[in-house]
C-alpha positions in Angstrom: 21.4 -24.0 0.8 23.3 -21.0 2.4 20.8 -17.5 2.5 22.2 -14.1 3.4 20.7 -10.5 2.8 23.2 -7.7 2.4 21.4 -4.6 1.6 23.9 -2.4 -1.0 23.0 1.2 0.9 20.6 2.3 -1.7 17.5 0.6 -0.5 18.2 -2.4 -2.7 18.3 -5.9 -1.1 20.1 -8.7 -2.5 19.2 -12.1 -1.5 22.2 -14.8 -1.7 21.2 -18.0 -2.4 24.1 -20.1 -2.5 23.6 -24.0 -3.2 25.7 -26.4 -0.8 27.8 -27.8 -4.1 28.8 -24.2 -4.9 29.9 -23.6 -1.6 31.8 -26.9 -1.7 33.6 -25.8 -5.5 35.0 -22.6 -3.4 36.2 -24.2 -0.2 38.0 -26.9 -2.6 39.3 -24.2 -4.8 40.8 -22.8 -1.5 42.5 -25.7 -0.6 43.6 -26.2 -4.8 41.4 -27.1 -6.1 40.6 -26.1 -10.5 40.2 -22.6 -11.9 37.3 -24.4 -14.0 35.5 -25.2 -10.9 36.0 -22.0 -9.3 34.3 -20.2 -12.4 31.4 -22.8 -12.5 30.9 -21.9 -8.6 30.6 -18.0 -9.2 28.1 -18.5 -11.9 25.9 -20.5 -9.6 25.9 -17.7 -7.3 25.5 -15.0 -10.4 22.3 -16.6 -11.5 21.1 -17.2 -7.9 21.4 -14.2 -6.6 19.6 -10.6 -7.6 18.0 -7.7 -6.3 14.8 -7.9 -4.5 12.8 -4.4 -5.5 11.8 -4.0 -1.5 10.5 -0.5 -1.5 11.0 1.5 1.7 9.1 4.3 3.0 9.7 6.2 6.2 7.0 8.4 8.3 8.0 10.9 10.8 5.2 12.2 12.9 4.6 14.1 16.0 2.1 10.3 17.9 3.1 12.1 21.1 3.9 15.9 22.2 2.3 19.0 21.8 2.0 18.6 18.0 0.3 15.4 18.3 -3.0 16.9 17.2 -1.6 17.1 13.4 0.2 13.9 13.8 -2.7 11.8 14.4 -4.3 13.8 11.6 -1.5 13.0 8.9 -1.3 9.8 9.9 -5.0 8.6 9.6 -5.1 10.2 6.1 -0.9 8.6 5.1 -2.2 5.1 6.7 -5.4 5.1 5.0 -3.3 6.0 1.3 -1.1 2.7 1.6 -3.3 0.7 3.2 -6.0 1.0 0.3 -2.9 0.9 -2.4 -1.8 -2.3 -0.6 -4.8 -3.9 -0.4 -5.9 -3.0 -4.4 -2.2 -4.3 -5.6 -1.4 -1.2 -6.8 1.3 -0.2 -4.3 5.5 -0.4 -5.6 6.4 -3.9 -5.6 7.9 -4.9 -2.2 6.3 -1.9 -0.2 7.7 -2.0 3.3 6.2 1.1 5.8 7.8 2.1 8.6 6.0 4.7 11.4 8.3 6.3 13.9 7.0 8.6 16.5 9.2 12.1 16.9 7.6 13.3 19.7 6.9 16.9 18.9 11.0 17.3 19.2 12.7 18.6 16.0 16.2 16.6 17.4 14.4 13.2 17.8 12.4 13.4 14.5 15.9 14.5 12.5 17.3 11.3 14.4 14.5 9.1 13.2 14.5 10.0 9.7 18.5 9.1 9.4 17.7 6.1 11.1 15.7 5.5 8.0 17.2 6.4 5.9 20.7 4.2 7.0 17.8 1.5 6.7 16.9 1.5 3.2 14.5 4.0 2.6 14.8 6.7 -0.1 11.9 8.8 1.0 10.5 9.8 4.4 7.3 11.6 5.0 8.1 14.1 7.6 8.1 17.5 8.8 4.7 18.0 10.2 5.8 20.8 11.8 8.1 23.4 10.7 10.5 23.6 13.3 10.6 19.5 12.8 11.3 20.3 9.0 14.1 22.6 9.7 15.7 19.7 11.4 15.3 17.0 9.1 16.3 18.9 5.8 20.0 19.0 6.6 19.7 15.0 7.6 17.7 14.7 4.0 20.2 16.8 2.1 23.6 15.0 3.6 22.2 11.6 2.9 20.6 12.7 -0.6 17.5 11.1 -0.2 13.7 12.4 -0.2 12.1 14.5 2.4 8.2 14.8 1.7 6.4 16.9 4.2 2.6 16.8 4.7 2.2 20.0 6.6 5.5 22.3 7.0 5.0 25.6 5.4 7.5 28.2 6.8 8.4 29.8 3.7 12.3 30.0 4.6 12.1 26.0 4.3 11.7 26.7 0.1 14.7 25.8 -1.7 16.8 24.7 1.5 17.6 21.1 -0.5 16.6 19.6 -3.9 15.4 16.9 -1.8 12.9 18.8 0.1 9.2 18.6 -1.3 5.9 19.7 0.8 2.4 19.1 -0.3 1.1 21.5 2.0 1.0 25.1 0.8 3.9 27.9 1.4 2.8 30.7 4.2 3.9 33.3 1.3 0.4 32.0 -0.2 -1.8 31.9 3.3 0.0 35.5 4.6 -0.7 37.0 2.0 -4.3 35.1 1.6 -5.1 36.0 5.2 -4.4 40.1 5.0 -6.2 40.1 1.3 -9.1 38.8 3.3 -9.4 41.1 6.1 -8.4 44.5 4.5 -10.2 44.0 1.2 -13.4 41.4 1.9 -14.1 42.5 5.8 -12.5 46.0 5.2 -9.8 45.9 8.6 -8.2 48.9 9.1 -6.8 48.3 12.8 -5.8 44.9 13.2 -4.8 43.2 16.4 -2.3 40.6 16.1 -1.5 37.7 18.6 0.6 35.7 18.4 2.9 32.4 19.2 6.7 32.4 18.9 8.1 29.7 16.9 9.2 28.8 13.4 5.6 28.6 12.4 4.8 32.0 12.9 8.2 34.0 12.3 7.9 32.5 8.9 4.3 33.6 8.3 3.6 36.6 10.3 6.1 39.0 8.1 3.9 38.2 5.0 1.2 39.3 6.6 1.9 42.3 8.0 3.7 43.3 4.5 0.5 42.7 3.0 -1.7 44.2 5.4 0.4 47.7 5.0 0.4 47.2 1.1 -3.6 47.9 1.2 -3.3 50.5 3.6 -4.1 48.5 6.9 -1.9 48.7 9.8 -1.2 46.8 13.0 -2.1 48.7 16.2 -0.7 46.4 18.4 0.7 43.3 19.7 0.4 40.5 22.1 2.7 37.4 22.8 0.6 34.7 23.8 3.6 33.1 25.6 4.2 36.0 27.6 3.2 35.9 31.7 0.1 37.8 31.8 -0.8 37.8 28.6 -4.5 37.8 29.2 -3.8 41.5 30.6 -2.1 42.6 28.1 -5.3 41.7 25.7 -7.5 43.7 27.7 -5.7 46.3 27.6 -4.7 46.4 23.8 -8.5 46.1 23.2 -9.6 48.7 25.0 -6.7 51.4 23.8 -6.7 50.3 20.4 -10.2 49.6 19.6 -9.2 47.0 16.4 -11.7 46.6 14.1 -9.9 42.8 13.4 -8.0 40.2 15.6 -5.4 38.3 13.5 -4.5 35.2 15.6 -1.0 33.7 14.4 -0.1 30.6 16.0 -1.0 26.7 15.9 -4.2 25.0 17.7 -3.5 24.9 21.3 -2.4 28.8 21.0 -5.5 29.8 19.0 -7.9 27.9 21.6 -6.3 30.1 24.5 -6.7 33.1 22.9 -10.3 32.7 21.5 -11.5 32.1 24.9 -10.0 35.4 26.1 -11.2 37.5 23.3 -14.8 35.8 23.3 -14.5 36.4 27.5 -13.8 39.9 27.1 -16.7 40.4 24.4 -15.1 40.9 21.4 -16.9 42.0 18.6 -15.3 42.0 15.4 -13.4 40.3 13.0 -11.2 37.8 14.0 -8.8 35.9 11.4 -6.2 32.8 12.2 -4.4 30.2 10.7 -4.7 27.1 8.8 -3.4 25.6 11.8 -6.6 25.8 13.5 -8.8 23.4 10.5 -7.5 20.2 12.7 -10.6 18.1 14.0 -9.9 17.6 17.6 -8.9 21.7 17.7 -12.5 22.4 16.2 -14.3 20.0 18.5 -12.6 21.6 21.4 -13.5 25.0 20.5 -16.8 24.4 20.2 -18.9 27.5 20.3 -15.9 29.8 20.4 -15.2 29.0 16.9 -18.0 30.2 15.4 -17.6 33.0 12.8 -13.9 32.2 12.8 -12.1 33.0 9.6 -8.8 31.2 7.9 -7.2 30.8 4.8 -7.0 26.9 3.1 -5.8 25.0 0.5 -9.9 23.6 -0.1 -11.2 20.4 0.4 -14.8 19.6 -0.8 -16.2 16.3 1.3 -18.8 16.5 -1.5 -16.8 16.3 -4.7 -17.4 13.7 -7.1 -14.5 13.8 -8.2 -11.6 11.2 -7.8 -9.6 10.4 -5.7 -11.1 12.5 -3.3 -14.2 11.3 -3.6 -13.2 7.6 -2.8 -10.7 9.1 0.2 -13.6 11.2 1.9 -15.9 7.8 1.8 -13.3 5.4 3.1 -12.1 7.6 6.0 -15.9 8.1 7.1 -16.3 4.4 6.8 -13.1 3.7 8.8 -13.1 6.7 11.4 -16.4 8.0 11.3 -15.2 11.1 11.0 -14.7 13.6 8.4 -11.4 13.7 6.9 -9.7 17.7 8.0 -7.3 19.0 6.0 -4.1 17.1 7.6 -5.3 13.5 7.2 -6.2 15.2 3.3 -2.5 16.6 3.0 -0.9 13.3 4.5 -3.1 11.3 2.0 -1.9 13.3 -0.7 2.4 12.7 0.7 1.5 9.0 0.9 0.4 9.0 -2.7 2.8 11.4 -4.5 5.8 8.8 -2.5 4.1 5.8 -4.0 3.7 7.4 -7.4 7.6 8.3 -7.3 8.5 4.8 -6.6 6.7 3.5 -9.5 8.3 1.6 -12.2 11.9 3.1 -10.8 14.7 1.5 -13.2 17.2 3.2 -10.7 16.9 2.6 -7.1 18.6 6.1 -5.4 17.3 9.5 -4.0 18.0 10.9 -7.1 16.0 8.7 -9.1 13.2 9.5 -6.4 13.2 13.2 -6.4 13.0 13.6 -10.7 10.0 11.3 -10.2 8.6 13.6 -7.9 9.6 16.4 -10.1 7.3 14.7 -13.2 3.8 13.7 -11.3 2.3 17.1 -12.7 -0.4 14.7 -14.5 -1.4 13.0 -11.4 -3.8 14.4 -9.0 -4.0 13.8 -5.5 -7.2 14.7 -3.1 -6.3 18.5 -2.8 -5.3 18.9 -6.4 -2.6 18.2 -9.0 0.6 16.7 -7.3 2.9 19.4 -9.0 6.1 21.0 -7.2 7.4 24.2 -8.4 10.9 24.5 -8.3 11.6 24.9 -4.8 9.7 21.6 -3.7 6.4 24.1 -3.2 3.2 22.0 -3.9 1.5 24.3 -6.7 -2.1 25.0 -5.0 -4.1 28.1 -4.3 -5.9 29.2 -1.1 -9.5 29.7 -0.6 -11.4 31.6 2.4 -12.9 29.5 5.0 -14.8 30.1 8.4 -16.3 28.0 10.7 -20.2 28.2 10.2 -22.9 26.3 12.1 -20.1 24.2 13.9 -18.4 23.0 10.3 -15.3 24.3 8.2 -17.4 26.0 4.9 -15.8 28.1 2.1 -16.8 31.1 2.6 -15.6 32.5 -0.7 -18.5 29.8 -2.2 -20.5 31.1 0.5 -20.1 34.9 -0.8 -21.0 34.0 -4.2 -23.8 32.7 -3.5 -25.0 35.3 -1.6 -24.9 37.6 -4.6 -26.5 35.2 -6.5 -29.4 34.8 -4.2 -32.9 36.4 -5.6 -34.0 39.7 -3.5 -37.3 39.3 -2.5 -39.6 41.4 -4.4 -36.8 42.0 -6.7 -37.3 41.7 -10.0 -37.2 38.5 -12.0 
């Protein structure tokens, strides 16, 4: 018996088995042998070989780098997804995973994903970043296969390919989300900003400001956290300016700094950031500092009864001993949505992929309904959150309940 396994480009491997007398019809054919035998030979190989449905999925994430915090995040949440759908035999037939590290570099995680794409696969999971999702799109687009990202959300990434879906919310929504909050809950007049310089921030900090003005707020200053000297800079904002608020745009490592600065100098008001900052290791640094910290989210309730996130919340506790933040949540969700869209495929191509994607409206993920608009957005809405008594709490829930609380000696 003779085996080979030529892969036809499209993620589809076809396993030749041809059977030694089949071999021996073609070579004596070759040398003269009948046209009789030569057609007997190449049914022997029709019905032996066929197309084994191997279904290959690629993950790019920053293991290593500066954006390592959210890649060992995603991945705990995308690993935990496939590992469960393996183990319960409910995973595409012939599921084949494969992790590659991109290192925090945007040019090495672009690499990767062609890699895997040349390989088989008709999705990748990447992007965790957005300067890493800039990069990859093009690759994506070119080879017409899926990009899913767990976490990009520069709003200039929307409609860049029909390939490109995220699961993590647009920074249209959290901009917008995150000057509502301050200007119309907290009642900012003169906010502060700091802020990082990268594709993160460029994308979100226009929304915000936008917003900000549109309720009559303004920003009465600026500081690059980059910048040498940066620290000095703060001091001196603060004490010309006297903000009421302190929006901090940037991811974890960024908003760290710069809460130890403003809670060093005393600080006394408001102070808003990203999402960015909801990553586990980020909160368990901060400690202390974090308290009272507010930030827009996409909200996920550890205490829902509801599935699948109630399942996901207990079998990350019972493997981590942790509580799942919201980037293992998000790369839970990418690992499901790709699995769903390889289901019952009759066409194996990133096409095929990306209309499946388009039609998992009905199935819900643990953030919420697993529905793309039509620019690859993840339709979700963004609740506020602060960090209260050391934990991530909604603080929206927590408002309401605060005006549903009796008054004591009130009336009953």
């Amino acid at each position: 018996m003779v085996r080979r396994r030529v892969d036809d480009g499209k993620g589809c491997l076809y396993a030749q088995a041809t059977p030694w007398f089949a071999s021996r019809e073609l070579v004596n054919v070759a040398h003269g042998g009948s046209m009789k035998g030569l057609v007997a030979a190449l049914t022997v190989l029709a019905l032996a070989s066929g197309c084994n449905p191997t279904v290959r999925i690629g993950v790019v994430l920053p293991e290593t780098g500066e954006a390592a915090v959210y890649g060992s995040s995603v991945k705990s949440g995308v690993k935990l997804a496939f590992d469960v759908a393996q183990g319960a035999r409910w995973a595409p037939q012939g599921l084949e995973v494969f992790y590659r590290d991109s290192g925090s570099d945007p040019t090495r995680a672009a690499s990767a994903a062609e890699a895997l794409f040349e390989h088989g696969a008709l999705l990748v999971i990447g992007g965790v970043t957005s300067a890493e999702a800039k990069a990859m799109i093009p690759v994506a687009d070119r080879m017409g296969r899926v990009l899913l990202s767990p976490s990009a959300s520069a709003p200039e990434l929307a409609g860049r390919s029909p390939y490109f879906f995220r699961v993590y919310p647009s920074d249209d929504l959290e901009g917008v989300k995150a000057a509502d909050f301050l200007v119309l809950v907290k009642g900012a007049r003169n906010v502060l900003v700091m802020q990082e310089d990268n594709d993160y921030t460029r994308g979100l900090l226009p929304v915000f400001v936008g917003e900000l003005g549109s309720h009559g707020g303004r920003i009465v200053g600026s500081v690059r956290l980059a910048e040498r000297g940066w620290q000095g800079q703060l001091r001196e904002a603060l004490a010309r300016h006297a903000p009421d608020s302190v929006y901090i745009c940037g991811y974890g490592e960024a908003i760290l700094g710069a809460l130890r600065v403003l809670r060093s100098l005393g600080f006394k008001g408001t102070i808003c950031t990203t999402s960015a900052f909801n990553a586990s290791s980020v909160l368990q640094r901060a400690g202390s500092l974090a308290e009272g910290v507010f930030f827009p989210l996409a909200s996920l309730d550890v205490s829902s009864q509801q599935e699948p996130a109630r399942a996901f919340v207990a079998r990350y506790r019972k493997i981590y001993n942790l509580l799942p933040d919201i980037y293992a949540a998000h790369g839970h969700d990418a690992a499901l949505a790709a699995m769903y869209a390889n289901h019952g495929l009759t066409e194996r191509t990133g096409a095929a992929v990306r209309q499946s994607l388009r039609a998992l409206a009905s199935r819900n993920g643990v953030m919420g309904p697993l529905a793309f608009d039509d620019y690859g957005n993840i339709k979700h809405s963004l609740r506020n959150h602060w960090i209260h008594a050391g934990r991530a709490e909604d603080y929206d829930s927590h408002l309401q309940g605060e005006k549903e609380r009796p008054v004591p000696g009130g009336a009953v």
